[in-house]
N, C-alpha and C positions, 0 to 999 in steps of 0.2 A: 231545542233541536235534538240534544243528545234522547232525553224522554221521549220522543216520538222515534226516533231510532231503536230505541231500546224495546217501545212497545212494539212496534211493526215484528220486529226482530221477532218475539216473546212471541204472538200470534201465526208468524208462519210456520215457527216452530210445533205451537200446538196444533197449526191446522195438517200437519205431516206427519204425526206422533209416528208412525213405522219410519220412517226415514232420520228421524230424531233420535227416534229408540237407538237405533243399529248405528247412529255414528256418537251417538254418546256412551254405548258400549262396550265399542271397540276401540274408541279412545283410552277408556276409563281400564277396561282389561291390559291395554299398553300401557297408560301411566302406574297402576299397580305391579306391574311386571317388572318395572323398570327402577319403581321405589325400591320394593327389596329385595332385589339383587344388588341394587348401589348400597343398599345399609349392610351388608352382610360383605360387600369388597369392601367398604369403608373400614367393619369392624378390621378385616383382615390387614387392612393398611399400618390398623393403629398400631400393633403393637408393639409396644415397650416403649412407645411415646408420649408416654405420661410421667416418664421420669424430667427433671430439672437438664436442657441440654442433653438431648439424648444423641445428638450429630457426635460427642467428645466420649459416647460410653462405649469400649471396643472388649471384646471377649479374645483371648489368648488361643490361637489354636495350633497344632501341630499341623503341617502338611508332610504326610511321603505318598507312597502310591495307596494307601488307604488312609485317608485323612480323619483327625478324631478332634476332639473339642478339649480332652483331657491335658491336662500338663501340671508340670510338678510343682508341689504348695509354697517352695519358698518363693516363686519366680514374684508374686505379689509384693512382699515387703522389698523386694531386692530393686524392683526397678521404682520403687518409692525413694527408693535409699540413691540410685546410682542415676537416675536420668529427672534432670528437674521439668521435663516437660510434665512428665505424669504428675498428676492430682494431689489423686488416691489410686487406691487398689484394695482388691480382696479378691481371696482363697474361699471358696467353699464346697461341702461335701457332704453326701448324707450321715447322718450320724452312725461313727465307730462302722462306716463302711464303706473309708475313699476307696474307689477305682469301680464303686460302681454307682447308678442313678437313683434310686432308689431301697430302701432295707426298712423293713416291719419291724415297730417296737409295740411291745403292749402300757400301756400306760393309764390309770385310774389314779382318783381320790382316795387318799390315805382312808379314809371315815366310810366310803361308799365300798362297795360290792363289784359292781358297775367293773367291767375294765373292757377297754376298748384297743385294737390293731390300729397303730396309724405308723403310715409309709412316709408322710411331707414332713420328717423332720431335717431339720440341716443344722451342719455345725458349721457357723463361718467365724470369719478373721473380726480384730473390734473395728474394724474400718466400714463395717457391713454397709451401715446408714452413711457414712461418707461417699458412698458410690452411686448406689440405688435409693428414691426415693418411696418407699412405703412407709407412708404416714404412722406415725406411735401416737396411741389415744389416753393410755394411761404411763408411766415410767417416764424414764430421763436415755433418751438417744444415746447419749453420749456416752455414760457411765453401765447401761444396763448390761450390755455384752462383757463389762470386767470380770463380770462377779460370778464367778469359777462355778459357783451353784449354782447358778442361775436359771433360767428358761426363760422366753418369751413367746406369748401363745396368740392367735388371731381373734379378735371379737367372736367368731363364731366357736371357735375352743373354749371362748372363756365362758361361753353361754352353754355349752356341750357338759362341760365339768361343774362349774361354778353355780347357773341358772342365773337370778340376777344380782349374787354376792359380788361383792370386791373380789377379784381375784389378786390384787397385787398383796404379797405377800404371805398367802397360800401355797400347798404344796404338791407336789406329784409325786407321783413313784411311778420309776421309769424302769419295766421288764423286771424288778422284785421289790420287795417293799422295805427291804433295807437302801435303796437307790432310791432317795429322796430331792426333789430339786424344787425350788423357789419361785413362786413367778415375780418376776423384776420389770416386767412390762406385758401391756398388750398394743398388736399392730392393726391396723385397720386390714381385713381380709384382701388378701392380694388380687385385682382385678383379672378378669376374664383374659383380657390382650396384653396379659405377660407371658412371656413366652418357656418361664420355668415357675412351680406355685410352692407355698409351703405352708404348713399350719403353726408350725414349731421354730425356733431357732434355739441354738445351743452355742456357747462360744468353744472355740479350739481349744482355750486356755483350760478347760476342762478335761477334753478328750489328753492333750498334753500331760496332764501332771499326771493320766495312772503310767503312762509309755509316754517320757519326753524322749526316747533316743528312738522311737518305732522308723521304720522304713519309710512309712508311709509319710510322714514328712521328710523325706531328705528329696533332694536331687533328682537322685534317678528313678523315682517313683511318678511314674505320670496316670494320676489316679484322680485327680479333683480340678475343680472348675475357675480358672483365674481371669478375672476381670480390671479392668483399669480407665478410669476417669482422664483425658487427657486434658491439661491445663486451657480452655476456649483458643482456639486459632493453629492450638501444635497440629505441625504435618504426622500426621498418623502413619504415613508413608516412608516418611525417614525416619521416623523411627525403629520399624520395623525390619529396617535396611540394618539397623545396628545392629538387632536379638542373637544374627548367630553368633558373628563374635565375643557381645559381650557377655554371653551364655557360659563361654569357655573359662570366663572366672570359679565359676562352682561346679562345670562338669568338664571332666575329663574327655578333650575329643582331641584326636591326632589330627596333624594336618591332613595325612588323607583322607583322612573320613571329611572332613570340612569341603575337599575336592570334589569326594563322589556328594556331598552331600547339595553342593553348588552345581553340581551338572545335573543332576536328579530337580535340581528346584524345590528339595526340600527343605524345612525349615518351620521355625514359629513363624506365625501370622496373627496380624491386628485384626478378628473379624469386627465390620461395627453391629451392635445390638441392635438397631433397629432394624438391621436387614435377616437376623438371622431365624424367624419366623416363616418369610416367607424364602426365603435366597439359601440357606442351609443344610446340606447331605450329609454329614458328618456324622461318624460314629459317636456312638454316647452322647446322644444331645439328651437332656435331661429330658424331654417331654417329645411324642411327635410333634413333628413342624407343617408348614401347609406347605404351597407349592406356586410360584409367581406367575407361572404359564395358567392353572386352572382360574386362576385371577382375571389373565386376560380373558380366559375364553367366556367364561360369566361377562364380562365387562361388555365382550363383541356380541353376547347373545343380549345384553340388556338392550345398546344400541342398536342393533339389529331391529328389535323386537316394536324399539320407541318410533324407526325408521317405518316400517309397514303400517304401524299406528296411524301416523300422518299423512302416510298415500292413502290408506283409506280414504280417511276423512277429504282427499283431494278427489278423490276417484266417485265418491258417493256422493259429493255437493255438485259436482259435473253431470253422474247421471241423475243428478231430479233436476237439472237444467230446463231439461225438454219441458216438463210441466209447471214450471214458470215463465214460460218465454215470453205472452201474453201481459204476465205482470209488468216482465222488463221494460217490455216495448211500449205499454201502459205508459210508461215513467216518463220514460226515453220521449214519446209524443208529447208529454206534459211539462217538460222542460227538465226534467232532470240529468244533472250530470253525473260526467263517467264518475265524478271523484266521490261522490256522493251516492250513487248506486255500489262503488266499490266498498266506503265505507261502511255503507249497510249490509255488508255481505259478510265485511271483517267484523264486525260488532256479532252477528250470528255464530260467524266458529268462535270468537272468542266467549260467547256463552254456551254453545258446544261446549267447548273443552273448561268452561269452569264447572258446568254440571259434570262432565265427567273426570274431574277431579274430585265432587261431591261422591260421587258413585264408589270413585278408585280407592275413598277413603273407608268407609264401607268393606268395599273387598278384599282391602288389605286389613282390614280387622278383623274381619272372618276367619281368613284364610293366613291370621299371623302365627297360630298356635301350632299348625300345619306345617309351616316354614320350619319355626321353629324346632321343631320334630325331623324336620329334611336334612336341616342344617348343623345340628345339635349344639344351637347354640340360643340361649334366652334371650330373646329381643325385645325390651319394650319401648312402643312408639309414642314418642310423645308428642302430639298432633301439633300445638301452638309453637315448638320449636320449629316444626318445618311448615307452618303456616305460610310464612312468607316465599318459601322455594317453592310451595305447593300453586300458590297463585301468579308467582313470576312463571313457573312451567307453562300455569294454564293459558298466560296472554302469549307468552310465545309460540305454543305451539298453532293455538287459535289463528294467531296473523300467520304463522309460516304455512300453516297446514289450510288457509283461508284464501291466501295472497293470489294463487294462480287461478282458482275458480273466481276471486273477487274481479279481478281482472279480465277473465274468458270469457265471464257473465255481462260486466258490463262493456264489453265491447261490443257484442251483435247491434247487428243493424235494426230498429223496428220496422222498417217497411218490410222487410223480410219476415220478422217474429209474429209483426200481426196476419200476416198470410200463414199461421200456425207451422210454421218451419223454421226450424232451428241448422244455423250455416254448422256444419262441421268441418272444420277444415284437416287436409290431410295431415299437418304439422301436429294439430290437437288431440288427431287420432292417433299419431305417433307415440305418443309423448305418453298417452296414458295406455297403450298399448306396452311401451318400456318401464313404466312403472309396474304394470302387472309382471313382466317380467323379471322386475329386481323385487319383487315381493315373495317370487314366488323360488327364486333361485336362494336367497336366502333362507327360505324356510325351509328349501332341499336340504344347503348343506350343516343348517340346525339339526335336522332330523338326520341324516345320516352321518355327523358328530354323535349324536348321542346314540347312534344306534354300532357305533365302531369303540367309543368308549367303554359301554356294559359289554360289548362284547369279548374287549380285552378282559375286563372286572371278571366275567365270567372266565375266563381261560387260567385268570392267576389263581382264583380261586379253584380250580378243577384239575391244575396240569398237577400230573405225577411229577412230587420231588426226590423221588426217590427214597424213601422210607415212609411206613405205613402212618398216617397223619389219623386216619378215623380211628374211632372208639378208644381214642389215646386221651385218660386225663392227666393236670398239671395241678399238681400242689406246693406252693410255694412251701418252704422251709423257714419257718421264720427264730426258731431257736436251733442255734447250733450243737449245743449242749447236748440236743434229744438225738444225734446221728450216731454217737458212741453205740447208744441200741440201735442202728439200724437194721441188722441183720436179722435182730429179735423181733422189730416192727415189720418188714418184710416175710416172713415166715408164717404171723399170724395172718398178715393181709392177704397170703398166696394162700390161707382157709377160708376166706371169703368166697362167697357162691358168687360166680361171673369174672371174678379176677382170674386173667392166666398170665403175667409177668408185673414184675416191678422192679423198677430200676431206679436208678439217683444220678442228676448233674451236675455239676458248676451251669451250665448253661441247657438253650436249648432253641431249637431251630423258630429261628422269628424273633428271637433276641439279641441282643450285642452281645460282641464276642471281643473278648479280650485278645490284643498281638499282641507276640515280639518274633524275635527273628530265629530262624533254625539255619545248620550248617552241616553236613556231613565231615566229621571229625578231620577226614584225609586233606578236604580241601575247606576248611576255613574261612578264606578271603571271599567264597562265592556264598553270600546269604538270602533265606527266604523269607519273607513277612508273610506270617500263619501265625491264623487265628489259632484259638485253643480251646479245649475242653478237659474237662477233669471229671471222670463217668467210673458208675461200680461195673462187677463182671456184665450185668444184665444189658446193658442198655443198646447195646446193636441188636441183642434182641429184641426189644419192647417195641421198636421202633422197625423193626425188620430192615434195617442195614445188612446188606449184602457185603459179605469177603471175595475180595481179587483175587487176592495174592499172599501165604501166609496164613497166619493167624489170629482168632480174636483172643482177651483177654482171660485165662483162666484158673480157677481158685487153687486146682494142686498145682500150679507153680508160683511157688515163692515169691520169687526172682521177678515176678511180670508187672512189681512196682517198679522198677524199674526199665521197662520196658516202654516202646511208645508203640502207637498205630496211625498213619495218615490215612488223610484221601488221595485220590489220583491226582488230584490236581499238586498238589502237596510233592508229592511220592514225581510225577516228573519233572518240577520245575529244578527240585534237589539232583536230578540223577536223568537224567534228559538220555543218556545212552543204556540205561543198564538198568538193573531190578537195585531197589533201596531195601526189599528185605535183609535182614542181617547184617548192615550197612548199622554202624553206630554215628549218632549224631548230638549235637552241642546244641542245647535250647536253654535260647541267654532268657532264661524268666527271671523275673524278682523272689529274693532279694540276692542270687546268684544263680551263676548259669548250670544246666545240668545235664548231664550223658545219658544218653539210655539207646538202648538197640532199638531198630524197627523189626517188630516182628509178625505187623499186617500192614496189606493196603486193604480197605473199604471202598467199595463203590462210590465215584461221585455224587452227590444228594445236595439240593439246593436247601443250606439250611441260612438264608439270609434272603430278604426280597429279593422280589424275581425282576428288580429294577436293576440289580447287582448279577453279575457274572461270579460261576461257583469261583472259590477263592482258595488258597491251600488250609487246609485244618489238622490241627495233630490233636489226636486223644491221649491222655495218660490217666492210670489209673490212680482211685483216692478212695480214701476209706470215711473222708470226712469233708472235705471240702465241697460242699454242694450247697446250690441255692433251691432244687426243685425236685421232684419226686415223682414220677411217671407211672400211670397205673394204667395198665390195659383189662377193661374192662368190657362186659357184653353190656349195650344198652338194653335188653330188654328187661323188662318191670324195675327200669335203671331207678327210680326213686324208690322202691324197698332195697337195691345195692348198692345207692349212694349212702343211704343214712345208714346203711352195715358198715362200709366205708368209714365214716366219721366218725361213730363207735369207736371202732380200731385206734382211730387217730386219736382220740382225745384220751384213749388209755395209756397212750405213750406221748403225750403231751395233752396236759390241761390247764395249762399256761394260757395260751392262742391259740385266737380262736381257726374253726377250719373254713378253708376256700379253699376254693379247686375249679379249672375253666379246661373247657376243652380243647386239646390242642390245634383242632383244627379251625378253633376261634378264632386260637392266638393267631396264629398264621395267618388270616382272613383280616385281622388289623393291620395288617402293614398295611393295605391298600383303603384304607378308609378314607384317603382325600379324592381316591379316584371314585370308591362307591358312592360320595356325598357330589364332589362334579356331575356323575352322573348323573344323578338322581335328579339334582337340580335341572341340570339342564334339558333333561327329557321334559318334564315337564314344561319348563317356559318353552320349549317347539312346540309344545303339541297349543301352548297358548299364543305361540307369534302363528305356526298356520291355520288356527283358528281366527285368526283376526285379516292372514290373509283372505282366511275367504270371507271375511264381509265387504271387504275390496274387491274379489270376484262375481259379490251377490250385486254391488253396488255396478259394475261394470256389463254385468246380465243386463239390469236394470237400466242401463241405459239404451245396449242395443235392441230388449224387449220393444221399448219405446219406439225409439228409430224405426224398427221392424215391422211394427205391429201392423201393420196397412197393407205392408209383401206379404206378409202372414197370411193377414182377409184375402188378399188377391190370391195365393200359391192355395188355400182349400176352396176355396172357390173352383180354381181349376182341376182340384183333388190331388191335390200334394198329400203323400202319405206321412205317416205321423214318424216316418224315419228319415224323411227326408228334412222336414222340420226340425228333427234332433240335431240332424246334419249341420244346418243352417245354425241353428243354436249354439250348440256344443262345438264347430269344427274349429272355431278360429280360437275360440280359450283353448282350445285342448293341444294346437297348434305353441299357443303362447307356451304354456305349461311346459312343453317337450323342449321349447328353446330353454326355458329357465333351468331345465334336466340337467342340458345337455350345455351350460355354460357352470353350474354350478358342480359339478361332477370332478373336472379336475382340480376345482378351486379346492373341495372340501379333503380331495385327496394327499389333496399337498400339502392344505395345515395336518390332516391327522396321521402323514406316514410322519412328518417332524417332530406331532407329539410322539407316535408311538417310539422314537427315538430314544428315548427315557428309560426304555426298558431294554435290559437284557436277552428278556425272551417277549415274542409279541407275536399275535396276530398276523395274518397275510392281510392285507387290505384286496377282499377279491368285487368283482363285480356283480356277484349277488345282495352285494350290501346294497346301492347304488340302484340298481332293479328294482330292488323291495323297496324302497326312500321314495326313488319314483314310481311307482304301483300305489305307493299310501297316497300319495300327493294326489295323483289323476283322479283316482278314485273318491277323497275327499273334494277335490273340486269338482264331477262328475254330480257325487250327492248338493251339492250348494249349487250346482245350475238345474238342479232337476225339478225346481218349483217352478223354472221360466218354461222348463219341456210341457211338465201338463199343464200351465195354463194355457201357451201356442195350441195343444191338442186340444180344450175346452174352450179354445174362441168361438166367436158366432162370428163369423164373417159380416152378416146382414150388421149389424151391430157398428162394427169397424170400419165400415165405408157406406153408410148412409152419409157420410158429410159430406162425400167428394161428386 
């Protein structure tokens, strides 16, 4: 029985190949759509849960009104020591440069030439491997982090240095070659969905013995990244209820500050690791993070996408109804029943949709390398793992996307069907009347999502932040030693043909920015959290920062180390009635606090995403503390003035090697999860209303049929060929304008919530909306326009010689 089902099936299949064609598809374009997007939220889901118990892994973080991730290195061994809930713990930090995420060491083979910049080194606590698990392929976990020499490097380092030697037991030299270190182990390379990476490790116990009394290990230093293992079951809750008091052991805080610090809500927090990937805003997170809203909205466009899939396939197995009727009714005279017509009908979509699974597999393999490039992230699929989802999808959708035609089909009456007429009933033309509708309101407010998203993409990238961002380059600094000559490197570089400024900073706009608090000397008690900066005379120039009020920083006077300069934002919060110039103020920096006059305010300039509201900033000036190095330069014939450029640099350091990016790159990276949402999601609209409209072609197609007899009757009487269009086109185009115009507010309302996010955003006007709807019409206009000319290319004689 089942074998003659299967063959019937297989035959009317082949006897229909266009009707075949188009619903195996636009199946297979929805099942592909739908795979990866789901593998690409799945990756996003993963990460950091590949560690042992990842619910018990919680990150330390600060909360005030700017919350950060950093906090001070002993806090690790201490609540090992003081609270028996915790595990373990650890401290870590890039090497020889807590308080920031990142620092360039050059490192090579003692025997080689060869030297290489790398940024992923970290120094942690010997507790490392007690916390987190990344697997050790050669060395002893336990013991490797003791040994004060040490290093441990990832397979892929060890193959970078090594090729295919041993490396355990070989050595490095780390930024001179009298800095010799050991390797004591190698680690399996740290996975893709970890949410911080590293190629190196260094133990503390190292960085400790040249400075065991440095700052940067004590207390008051909140400069590195502390982690803690909570014993399986401990309330992570209460514990964190304890931190502030029992903080008060090793740092000095009065009971008021405890007050204001309890009415503020600030405090340490338990964040837990596996949410801090997608759930995490914090300042200095070692790596960017994604975003759990752009999750959803991929997730709603996957379903979405798989939802229109399946009306199709309901909406196209209904219109070739008409040209089976004769079969039905065949049956239907012959004794067959409804259960047995229906399950012939379900056995078809459910071979439907396993060819178009065969197809979706195909065009996800095509189109994976493309993904992958969308996404920037390596994906490979490996088919026999999801064999079995592949083929549970196929029968379910087959029975769900099969069920209502199986059933619409074998219900008609044959006394009816053999008189070549098929009942419509007004319920049936309802129903798929509202499915065209919810197919095609969907794909409005797909397309007009992504056409409000690039639009913002578009404004972060292009809104004036207030100093000049173009033909500004950035070179990182990666020896400090080489700043003593800055003024000498600078000098030569301002003879380079195209250069007209160079300046130097601790920071720069698009990067993290280190706080603490400032105070105007008089009044004390009232303080501001500002960021900071430490910049040479140049760099309000380079950058063309405009002056308020005051002055900028200048070289005949002495005295202007001493000096600060804010921004407006800064400059009112401190002095909300009155001018802050000349006003002396107290900025409690590490490793004590420090006096200095204000002797400018600067223009506001957003120098932090534009997701963030401008924030108070103080400049002080430095002669040597910088991370980066700003060159305004002319692009043109920029490749014969980049390599004059590097020239320069390698004459005053040829140690490390040179890089340099453009500033208005960097800036352009903060929004990279919104350019990758983007991107993604434009595309899968333009592939859900392309699939709507084979549920519009399939919907043509049925009332082509229906028609096609008024058709012969209305040229017969000389109905013109617009009147016709009329008749064709009026009731889709009618459907269409409902779907506008239900869809419209829906789409408005998720993307003014998203645009929530941001500080500065986009108006959501009605030309978005206009244009969303104008794409739609007109792509469903072109998808009914094969049913217009063949109504114009009837032969009436043709169409009603039956009747």
């Amino acid at each position: 029985m089942l074998y003659n089902y299967l063959n019937i099936a297989l035959r009317n299949l082949l006897k229909n190949r266009v009707h075949t064609f188009i619903n195996v598809f636009g199946l297979s374009f929805g099942i592909a759509s739908v795979f990866l997007i789901s593998i690409y939220i799945n990756h996003e889901l993963s990460y950091d849960k590949f560690h042992h118990q990842p619910e018990d892994l919680y990150r330390i973080t600060w909360e005030d009104d700017n919350p950060q991730t950093r906090t001070p290195h002993p806090m690790a061994l201490a609540l090992v020591n003081d609270f028996p809930e915790v595990e373990s713990a650890v401290s870590l930090s890039p090497l020889w440069a807590a308080g920031l995420t990142r620092e360039t060491h050059s490192l090579r083979h003692p025997q080689k030439q060869e030297r290489y910049d790398e940024s992923n080194i970290l120094s942690v606590d010997t507790t490392f491997f007690k916390v987190f698990d990344f697997p050790i392929l050669k060395g002893d976990p336990k013991t490797a982090l003791k040994k004060l020499n040490g290093i441990l490097i990832s397979e892929s380092m060890a193959r970078k240095y090594f090729g295919s030697e041993d490396p355990i037991g070989k050595h490095l030299a780390v930024d001179s070659a009298s800095d010799l270190v050991e390797v004591v182990a190698v680690f399996k390379d740290v996975p893709p969905n970890s949410h911080f990476h590293f190629d190196f490790l260094v133990s503390y116990l190292r960085e400790k013995s040249f400075d065991p009394e440095s700052k940067y290990y004590s207390w008051g230093d909140f400069g590195h990244f502390n982690y803690v293992r909570l014993k399986h079951g401990a309330d992570a809750k209460k514990l964190e209820g304890k931190l502030m008091e029992w903080v008060g052991k090793y740092i000095d805080v009065s009971a008021e500050d405890y007050r204001s610090y309890a009415a503020q809500h600030y405090g340490f927090r338990l964040q837990p690791v596996k949410d801090i990937h997608l759930r995490s805003k914090l300042r200095w997170e070692l790596e960017a993070n994604g975003n759990i809203e752009y999750v959803y909205i991929l997730a709603a466009a996957a379903l979405f996408t798989l939802i229109i899939a399946c009306v199709n396939f309901m909406n196209l197995t209904t219109a070739k109804s008409a040209e089976r009727a004769k079969e039905i009714g065949v049956r239907k005279t012959m004794g067959a029943l409804r259960t047995q017509l229906s399950f012939q009908f379900l056995i078809e979509s459910v071979i439907i949709a396993l060819f178009a699974v065969l197809i979706s597999v195909l065009i996800i393999e095509s189109s994976l390398p493309y993904f992958n490039y969308l996404t920037g992230i390596h994906f490979e699929v490996h088919y026999a793992q999801y064999l079995p989802i592949l083929l549970g999808v196929a029968i379910v959708i087959g029975i769900i996307s099969g069920i209502y035609p199986a059933l619409y089909l074998s219900a008609v009456k044959p006394g009816v069907i053999l008189k070549g007429k098929l009942i419509q009933t007004p319920k049936g033309s309802s129903l798929r009347k509202a499915l065209i509708v919810v197919q095609f309101s969907i794909s409005m407010t797909l397309i007009s999502a992504a056409f409000i998203i690039n639009k913002q993409l578009n404004y972060l990238q292009h809104k004036n932040l207030g100093f000049g961002k173009e033909e500004v380059i950035v070179i990182p600094i990666k020896n400090q030693d080489g700043l003593y000559r800055f003024d000498a490197f600078r000098n030569e570089m301002l003879r380079t043909d195209g250069v007209s400024a160079v300046s130097a900073s601790s920071n720069i706009p698009g990067k993290q920015f280190n706080q603490n608090s400032i105070a105007l000397v008089q009044h004390p008690e009232y303080t501001v959290n500002s960021s900071e900066a430490l910049v040479d005379y140049d760099f309000f120039k380079s950058l063309g920062i405009g002056i308020v009020e005051g002055r900028f920083f200048m070289r005949e006077n002495i005295s202007d180390n001493r000096m600060i300069i804010l921004n407006e934002t800064a400059a009112r919060q401190l002095s909300p009635s009155g001018s802050v110039v000349g006003k002396e103020i107290i900025w409690n920096t590490d490793p004590e606090s420090i006096r200095g006059t204000v002797i400018g305010v600067v223009r506001d300039f957003n120098f932090q995403s534009l997701h963030e509201p401008i924030r108070p900033l103080l400049f002080a000036l430095s002669n040597h503390s910088f991370s980066y190095i700003l060159i305004n330069v002319n692009t043109e014939n920029f490749a014969e003035r980049i390599s004059a450029i590097e020239k320069v640099y390698h004459e005053f350091e040829p140690t490390y090697g040179f890089e340099f990016a453009f500033l208005e790159d960097q800036l352009n990276r903060q929004y990279a999860a919104e350019e990758k949402t983007g991107s993604i999601l434009s595309v899968f609209s333009f592939i859900a209303l392309l699939i709507a409209c084979f549920g519009l072609f399939g919907m043509a197609m049925l009332l082509f049929y229906q028609k096609i007899k008024e058709i012969g009757v209305r040229k017969v009487l000389g109905a013109s060929p617009y009147s016709l269009l009329v008749l064709l086109l009026g009731g889709f185009t009618k459907l269409i304008l409902i779907a506008i115009a239900i869809a419209t507010p829906i789409s408005w309302y998720i993307m003014d919530n998203w645009l929530n996010n941001f500080s500065y955003q986009v108006k959501i006007q009605p030309p978005v909306f206009i244009f969303s709807g104008f794409v739609l019409v007109l792509v469903s206009w072109i998808t009914l326009s094969y049913f217009t000319i063949r109504a114009s290319q009837l032969n009436p004689a043709e169409v009603l010689k039956s009747e």
